[in-house]
C-alpha positions as CSV (number, residue, x, y, z in Angstrom):
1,X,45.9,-55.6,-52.6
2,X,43.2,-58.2,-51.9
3,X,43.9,-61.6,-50.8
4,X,42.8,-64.7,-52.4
5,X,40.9,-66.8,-50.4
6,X,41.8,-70.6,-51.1
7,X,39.3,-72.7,-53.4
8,X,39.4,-74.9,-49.9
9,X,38.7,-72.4,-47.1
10,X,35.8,-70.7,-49.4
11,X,34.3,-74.4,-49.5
12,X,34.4,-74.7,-46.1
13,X,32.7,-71.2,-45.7
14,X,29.6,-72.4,-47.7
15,X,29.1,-75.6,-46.1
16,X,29.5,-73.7,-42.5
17,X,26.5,-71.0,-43.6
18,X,24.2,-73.7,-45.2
19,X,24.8,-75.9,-42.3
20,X,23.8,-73.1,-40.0
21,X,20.8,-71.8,-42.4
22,X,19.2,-75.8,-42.0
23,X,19.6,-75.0,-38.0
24,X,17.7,-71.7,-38.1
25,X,13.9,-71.1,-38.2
26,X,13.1,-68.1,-40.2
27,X,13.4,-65.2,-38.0
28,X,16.6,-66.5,-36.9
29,X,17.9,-66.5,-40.2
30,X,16.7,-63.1,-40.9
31,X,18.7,-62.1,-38.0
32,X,21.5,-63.5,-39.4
33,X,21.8,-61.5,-42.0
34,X,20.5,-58.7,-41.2
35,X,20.6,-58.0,-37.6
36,X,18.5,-57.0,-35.3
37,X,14.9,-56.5,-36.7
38,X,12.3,-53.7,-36.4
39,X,8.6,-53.2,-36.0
40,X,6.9,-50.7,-38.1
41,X,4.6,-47.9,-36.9
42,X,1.1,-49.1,-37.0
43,X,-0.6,-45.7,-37.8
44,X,1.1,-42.4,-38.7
45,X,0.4,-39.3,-37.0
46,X,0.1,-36.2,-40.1
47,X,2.5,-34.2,-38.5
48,X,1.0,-30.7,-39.2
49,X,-1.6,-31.5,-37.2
50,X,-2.0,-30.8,-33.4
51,X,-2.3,-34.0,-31.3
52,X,-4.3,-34.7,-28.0
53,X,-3.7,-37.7,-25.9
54,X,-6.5,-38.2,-24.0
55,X,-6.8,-40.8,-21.0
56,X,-9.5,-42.3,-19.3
57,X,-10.1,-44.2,-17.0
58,X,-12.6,-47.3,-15.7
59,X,-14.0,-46.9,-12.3
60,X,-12.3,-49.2,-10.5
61,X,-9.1,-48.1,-11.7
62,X,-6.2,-46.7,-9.0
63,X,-4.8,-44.4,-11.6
64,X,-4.7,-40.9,-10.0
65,X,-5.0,-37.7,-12.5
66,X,-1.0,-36.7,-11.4
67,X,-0.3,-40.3,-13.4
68,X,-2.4,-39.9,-16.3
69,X,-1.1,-36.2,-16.9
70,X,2.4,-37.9,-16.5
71,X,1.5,-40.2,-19.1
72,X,0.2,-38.0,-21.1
73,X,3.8,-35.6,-21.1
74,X,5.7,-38.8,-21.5
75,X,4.2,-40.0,-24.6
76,X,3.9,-36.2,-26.2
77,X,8.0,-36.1,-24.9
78,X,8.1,-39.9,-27.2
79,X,6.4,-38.9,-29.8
80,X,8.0,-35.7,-30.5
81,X,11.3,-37.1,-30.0
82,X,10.8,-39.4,-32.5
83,X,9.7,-36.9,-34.8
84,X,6.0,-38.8,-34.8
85,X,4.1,-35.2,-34.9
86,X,5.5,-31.4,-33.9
87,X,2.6,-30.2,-32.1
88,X,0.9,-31.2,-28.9
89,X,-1.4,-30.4,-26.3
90,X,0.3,-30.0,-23.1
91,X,-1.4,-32.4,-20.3
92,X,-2.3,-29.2,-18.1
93,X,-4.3,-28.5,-20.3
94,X,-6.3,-31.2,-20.1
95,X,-5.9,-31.2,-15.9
96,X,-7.4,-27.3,-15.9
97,X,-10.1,-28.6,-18.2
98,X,-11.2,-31.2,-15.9
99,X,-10.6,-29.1,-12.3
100,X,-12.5,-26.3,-13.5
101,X,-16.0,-28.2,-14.2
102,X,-15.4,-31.7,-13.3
103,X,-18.7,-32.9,-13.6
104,X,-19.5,-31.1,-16.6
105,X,-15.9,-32.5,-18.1
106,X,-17.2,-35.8,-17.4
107,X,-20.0,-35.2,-19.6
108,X,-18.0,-34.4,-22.7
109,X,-17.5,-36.9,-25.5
110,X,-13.8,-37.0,-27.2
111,X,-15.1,-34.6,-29.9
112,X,-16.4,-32.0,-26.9
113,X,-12.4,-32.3,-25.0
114,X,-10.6,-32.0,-28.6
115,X,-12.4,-28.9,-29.6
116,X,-12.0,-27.6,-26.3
117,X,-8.3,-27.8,-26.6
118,X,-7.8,-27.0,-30.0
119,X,-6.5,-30.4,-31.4
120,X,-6.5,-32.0,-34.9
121,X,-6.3,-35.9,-33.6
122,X,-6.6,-37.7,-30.7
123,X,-5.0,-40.5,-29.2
124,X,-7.7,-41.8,-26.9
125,X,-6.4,-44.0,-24.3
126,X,-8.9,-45.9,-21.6
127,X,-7.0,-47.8,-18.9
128,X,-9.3,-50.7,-18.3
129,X,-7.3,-51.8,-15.1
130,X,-4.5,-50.0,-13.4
131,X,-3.7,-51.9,-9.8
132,X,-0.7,-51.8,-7.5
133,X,-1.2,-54.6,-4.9
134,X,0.1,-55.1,-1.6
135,X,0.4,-58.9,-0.3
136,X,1.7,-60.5,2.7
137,X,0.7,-57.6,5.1
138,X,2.5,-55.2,3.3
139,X,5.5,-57.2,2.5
140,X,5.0,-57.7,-1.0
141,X,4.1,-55.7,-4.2
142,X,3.2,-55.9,-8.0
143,X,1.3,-54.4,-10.4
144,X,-1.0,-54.9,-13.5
145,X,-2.3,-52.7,-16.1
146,X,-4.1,-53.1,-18.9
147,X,-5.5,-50.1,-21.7
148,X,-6.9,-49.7,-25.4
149,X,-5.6,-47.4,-27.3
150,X,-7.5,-45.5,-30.5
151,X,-7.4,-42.7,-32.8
152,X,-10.5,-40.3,-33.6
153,X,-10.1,-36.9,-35.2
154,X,-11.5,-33.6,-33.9
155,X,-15.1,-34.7,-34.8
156,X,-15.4,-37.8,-32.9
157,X,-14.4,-40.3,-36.2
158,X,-12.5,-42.8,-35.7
159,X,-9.2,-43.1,-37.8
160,X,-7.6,-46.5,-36.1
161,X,-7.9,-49.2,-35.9
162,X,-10.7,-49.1,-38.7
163,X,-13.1,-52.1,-37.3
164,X,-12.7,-55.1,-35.2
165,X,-11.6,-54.7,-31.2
166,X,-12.3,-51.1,-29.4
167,X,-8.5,-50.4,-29.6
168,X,-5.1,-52.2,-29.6
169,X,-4.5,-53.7,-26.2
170,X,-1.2,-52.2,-24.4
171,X,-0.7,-54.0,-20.8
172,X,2.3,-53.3,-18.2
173,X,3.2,-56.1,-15.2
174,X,5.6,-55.5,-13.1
175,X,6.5,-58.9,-11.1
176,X,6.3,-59.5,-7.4
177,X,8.6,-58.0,-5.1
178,X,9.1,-57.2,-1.4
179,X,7.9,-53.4,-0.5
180,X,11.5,-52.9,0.8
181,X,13.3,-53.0,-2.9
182,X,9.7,-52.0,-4.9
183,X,7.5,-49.3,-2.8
184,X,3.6,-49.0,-4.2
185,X,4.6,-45.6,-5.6
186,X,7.6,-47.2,-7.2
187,X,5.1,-49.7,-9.0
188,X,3.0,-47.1,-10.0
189,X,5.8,-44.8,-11.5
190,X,7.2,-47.8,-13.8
191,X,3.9,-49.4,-14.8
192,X,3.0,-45.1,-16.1
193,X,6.3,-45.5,-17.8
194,X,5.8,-49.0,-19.2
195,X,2.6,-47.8,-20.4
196,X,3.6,-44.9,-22.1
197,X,6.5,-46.3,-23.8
198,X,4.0,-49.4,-25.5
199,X,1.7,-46.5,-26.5
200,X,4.2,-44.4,-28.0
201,X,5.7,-47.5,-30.0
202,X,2.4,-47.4,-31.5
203,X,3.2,-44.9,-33.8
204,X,7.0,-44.9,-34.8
205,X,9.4,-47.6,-35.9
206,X,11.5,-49.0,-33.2
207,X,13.9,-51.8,-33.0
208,X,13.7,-55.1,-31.3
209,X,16.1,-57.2,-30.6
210,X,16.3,-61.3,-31.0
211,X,15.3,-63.2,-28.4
212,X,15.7,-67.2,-28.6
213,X,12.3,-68.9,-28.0
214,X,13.2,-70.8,-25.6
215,X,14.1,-67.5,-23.2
């Protein structure tokens, strides 16, 4: 049997939720009432099609080919996982393809690499800046990333972001440290992860939880 709630008590209720409505902004109150919010995938992958993640890199850039073909797996593993697209090509794949002409890989346009592999799509990545810095005669560490990311088919079009900026802008810091609790290759290995996670998020719904602005 249900209870009644008093005519009293259910007053009080109403004046309690408007009272704490007038002391929300409008995210807050959407978290209110419905939790913890979400961001939408900014471009779906067609599944049936076979996807390359492709990463390049500026000059100046300290990101070694064994941590862009870790990328690489990590965001096929996140994608896949997430049910984003079923069929990928494999970073070795990419690695063999590069160690077996490298000057003649470096020649190749995205177009070139995806019909080389086989793939449908490509997510092109180019990691602007990638450094792992040492301070305080080797004391200290941090590190600083920065990357576009894109999508072209198998011919070279693009597919996203339509127009405007070369890509959307994914960056990864990872705050100071002393070299005792953070190595270099510790930096390194979280700011690849970082990296790949952002990417990934790119193109599947996740959720995100509130955070007060004044955190």
């Amino acid at each position: 049997m249900l209870t009644k709630v008093p005519p009293v008590r259910t007053a009080l209720i109403a004046l309690l939720l408007i009272a704490t409505a007038f002391s929300l902004g409008g995210c807050e109150l959407a978290y209110l009432f419905a939790g913890n919010g979400s961001h939408a995938a900014l471009y779906k992958l067609p599944k049936k099609n076979r996807i390359l993640v492709l990463m390049d890199t500026s000059a100046g850039s300290q990101l070694s080919i064994h941590a862009m073909a870790t990328m690489v797996t990590l965001v096929n593993q996140t994608l896949y996982q997430h049910h984003c697209a079923n069929r990928f090509v494999p970073a070795y794949r990419i690695v063999a393809l590069q160690r077996r002409n490298a000057e003649k890989y470096h020649a190749m346009g995205i177009a070139d690499i995806a019909h080389a592999v086989h793939a449908n799509d490509v997510i092109y990545v180019y990691v602007k800046r990638f450094d792992v810095t040492i301070e305080s005669a080797g004391q200290l560490t941090k590190g600083s990333a920065d990357a576009w990311v894109k999508v072209v088919d198998e011919n070279g079009k693009r597919l996203w972001p339509k127009t405007g900026s070369p890509g959307l802008s994914v960056t990864a810091r990872v705050p100071t440290a002393t070299a005792v609790s953070q190595s270099p290759q510790a930096v390194q290995s979280e700011m690849v992860a970082i990296l790949a996670r952002r990417i990934s998020r790119t193109f599947y719904r996740y959720a995100v939880g509130y955070q007060p602005k004044s955190q």
